[in-house]
C-alpha positions in Angstrom: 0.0 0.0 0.0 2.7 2.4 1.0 4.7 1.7 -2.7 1.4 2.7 -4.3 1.1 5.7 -2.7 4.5 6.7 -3.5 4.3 5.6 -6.9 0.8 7.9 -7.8 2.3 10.8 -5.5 5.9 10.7 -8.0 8.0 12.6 -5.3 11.2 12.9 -7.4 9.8 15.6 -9.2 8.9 17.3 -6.3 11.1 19.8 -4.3 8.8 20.1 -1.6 6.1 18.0 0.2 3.6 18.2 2.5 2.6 15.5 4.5 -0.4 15.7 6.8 -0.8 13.1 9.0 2.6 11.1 9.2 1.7 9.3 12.1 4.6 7.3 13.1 6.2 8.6 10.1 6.1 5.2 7.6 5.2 7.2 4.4 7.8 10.0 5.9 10.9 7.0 5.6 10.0 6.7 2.1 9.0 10.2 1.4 13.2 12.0 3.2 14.6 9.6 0.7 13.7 11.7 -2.2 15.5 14.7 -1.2 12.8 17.0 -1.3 11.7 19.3 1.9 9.5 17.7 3.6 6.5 19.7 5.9 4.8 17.6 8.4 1.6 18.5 10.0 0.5 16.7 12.8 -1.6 17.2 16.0 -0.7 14.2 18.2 1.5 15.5 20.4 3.1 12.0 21.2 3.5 11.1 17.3 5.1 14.8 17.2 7.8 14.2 19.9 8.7 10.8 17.7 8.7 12.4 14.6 11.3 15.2 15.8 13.4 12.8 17.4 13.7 10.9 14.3 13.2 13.1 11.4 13.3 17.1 12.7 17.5 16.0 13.0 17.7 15.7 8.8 18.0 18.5 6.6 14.9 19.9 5.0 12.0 18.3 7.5 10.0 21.0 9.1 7.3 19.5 11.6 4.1 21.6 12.2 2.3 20.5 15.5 -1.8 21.4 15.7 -4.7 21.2 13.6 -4.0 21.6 9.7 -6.9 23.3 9.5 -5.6 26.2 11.9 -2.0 25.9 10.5 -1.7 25.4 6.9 -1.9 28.9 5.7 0.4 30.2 7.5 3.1 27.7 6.2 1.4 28.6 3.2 2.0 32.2 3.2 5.7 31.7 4.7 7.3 28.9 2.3 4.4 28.8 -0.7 2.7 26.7 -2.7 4.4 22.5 -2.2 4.7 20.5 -5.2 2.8 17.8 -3.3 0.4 16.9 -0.9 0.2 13.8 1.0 -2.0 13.2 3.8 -3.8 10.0 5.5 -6.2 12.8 6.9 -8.3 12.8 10.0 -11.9 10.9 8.9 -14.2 13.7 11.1 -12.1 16.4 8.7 -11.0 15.3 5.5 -13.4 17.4 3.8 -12.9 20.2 5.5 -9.2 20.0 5.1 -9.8 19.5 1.3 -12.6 21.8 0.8 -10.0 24.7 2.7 -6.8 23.9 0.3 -9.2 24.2 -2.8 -11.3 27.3 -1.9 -7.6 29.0 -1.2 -6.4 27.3 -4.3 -3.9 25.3 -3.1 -3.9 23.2 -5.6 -0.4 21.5 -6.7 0.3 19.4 -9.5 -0.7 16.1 -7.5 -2.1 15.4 -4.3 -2.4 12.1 -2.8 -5.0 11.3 0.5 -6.1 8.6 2.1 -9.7 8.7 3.5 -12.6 7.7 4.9 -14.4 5.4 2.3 -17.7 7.0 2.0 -15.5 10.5 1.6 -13.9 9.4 -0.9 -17.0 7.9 -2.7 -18.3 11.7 -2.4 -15.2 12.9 -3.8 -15.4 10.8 -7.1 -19.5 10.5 -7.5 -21.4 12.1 -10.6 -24.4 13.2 -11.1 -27.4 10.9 -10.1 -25.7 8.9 -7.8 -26.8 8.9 -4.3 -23.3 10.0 -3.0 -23.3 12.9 -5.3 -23.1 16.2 -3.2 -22.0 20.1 -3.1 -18.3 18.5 -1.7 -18.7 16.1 -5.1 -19.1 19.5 -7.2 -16.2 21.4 -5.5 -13.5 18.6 -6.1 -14.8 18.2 -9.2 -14.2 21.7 -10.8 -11.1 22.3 -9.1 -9.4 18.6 -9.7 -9.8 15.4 -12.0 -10.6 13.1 -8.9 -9.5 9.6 -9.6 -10.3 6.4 -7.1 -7.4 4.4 -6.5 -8.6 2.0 -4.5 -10.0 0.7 -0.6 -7.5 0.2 2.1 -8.2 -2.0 5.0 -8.2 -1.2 8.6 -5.7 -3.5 9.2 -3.3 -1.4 7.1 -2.8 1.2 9.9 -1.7 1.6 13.5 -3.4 2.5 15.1 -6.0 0.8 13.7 -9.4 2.2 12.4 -12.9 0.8 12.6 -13.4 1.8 8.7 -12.6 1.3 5.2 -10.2 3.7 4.1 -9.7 4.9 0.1 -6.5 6.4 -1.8 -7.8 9.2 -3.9 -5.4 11.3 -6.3 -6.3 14.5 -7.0 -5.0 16.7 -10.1 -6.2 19.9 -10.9 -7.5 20.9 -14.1 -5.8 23.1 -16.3 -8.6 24.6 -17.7 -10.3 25.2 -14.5 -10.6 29.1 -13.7 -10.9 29.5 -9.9 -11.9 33.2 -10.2 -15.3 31.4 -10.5 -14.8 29.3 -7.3 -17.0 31.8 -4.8 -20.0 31.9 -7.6 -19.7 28.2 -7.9 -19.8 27.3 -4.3 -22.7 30.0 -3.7 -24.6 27.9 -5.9 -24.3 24.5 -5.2 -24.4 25.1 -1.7 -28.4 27.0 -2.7 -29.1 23.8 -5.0 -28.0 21.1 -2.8 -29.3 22.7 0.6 -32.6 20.5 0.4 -32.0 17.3 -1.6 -36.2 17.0 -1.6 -36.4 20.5 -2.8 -36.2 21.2 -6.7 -33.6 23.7 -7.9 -36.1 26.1 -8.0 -37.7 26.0 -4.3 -34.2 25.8 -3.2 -32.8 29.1 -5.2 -36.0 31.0 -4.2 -34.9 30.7 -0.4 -31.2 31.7 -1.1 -29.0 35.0 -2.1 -29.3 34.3 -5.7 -32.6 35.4 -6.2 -31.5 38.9 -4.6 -29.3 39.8 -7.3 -30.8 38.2 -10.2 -34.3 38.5 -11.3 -36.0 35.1 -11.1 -37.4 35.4 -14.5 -34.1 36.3 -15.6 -32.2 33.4 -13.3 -34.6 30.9 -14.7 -33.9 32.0 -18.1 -30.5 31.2 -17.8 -30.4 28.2 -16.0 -32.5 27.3 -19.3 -29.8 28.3 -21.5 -27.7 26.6 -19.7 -29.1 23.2 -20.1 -30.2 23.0 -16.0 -33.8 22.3 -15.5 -35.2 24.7 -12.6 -37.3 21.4 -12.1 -34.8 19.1 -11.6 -33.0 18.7 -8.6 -29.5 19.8 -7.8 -28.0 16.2 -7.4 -28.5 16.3 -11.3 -26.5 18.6 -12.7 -23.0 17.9 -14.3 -20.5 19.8 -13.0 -19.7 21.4 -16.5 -23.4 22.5 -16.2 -22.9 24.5 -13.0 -19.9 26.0 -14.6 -21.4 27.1 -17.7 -24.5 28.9 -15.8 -22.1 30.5 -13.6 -20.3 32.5 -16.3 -23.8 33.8 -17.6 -25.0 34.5 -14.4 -21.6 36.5 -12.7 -22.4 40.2 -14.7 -25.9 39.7 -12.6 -24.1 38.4 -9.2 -22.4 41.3 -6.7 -22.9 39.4 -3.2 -19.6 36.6 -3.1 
């Protein structure tokens, strides 16, 4: 499992990695090898004191104790953009970690996490599947999301009571993450009440301020999305392509 993971991160190209999550620091043996700098984030405070008596003492490995959540950005800020990301992330915040590096766009050429199964199953899902949410949309504009395979429990120490799944993440060249705010906006109005039909769910949101609902309904027309329908419905290339008729109209985000 760990030779996979290396092998779909490709670290020799990389002069400088982010690992979230090292644990007891078995990808971090493979990852010092490589001879790229090397920032770990992690918030045990016992797996923090191993980690710096083992790996702080080699040249080029930074360790970052606390929540990544409430620490990344300023390593961000500091050192810039890595040229990867690996992380076996916290299952009660994977999404929020991921959602965070992609709404800042830090996005770097490939980024490698292990999570929670169902996560990951949000992560990769399309439109008119049941696992296909507002997290589904955001990954998918920002990244070409590919599964990679389930990891068993027994994989880990210490050991989890779930299925785990390797998920690599490229973004997409073409993507244009000026539109990122609109985007979110509106999948977070079209997905807020699965039961709800884009429309209902528009009407009770900020879109309908700015945007005249005859004129908002017009476009989602032109763009091929059904006011109807239901947000789990709608492609991804949909929401983008309503998004850039509807910015002139949108002041709010």
């Amino acid at each position: 499992m760990r030779e996979k993971i290396i092998e779909l991160l490709e670290p020799k190209d990389a002069a400088h990695i982010w690992e979230i999550g090292p644990g007891l620091g078995a990808m971090t043996a493979h990852l010092v090898e490589t001879d790229s700098r090397l920032t770990l984030f992690e918030i045990d405070k016992m797996f923090i004191k191993y980690l710096r008596q083992v790996f702080e003492i080699r040249s080029g490995v930074k360790i970052i104790g606390g929540d990544v959540l409430k620490t990344w950005k300023e390593v961000f800020f500091s050192d810039g953009m890595p040229d990867r990301i690996i992380g076996n992330l916290p299952y009660n915040s994977a999404a929020a970690i991921i959602a965070s590096f992609i709404e800042s766009g830090n996005l770097p050429p490939r980024m490698v996490y292990t999570v929670q199964k169902e996560v990951g199953e949000r992560m990769v899902a399309g439109p008119g599947t049941k696992d296909y949410s507002a997290f589904s949309v955001l990954c998918g504009f920002a990244c070409d999301v590919r599964d990679c395979g389930n990891v068993a429990p027994g994989c880990f120490y210490p050991q989890p009571h779930v299925t785990s799944k390797i998920v690599l993440m490229t973004p997409r060249g073409s993507g244009d993450l000026s539109l990122l705010p609109l985007v979110s906006s509106f999948t977070r109005a079209v997905f807020a009440s699965r039961r709800k039909t884009i429309r209902n769910n528009l009407i009770n949101s900020t879109w309908t301020r700015d945007i005249d609902p005859q004129r908002l309904w017009a476009l989602l027309g032109e763009s091929g999305i059904d006011p109807e329908g239901r947000g789990e419905t709608i492609a991804v290339e949909d929401i983008v392509g309503f998004v850039k008729k509807a910015a002139p109209y949108k002041h709010d985000v």
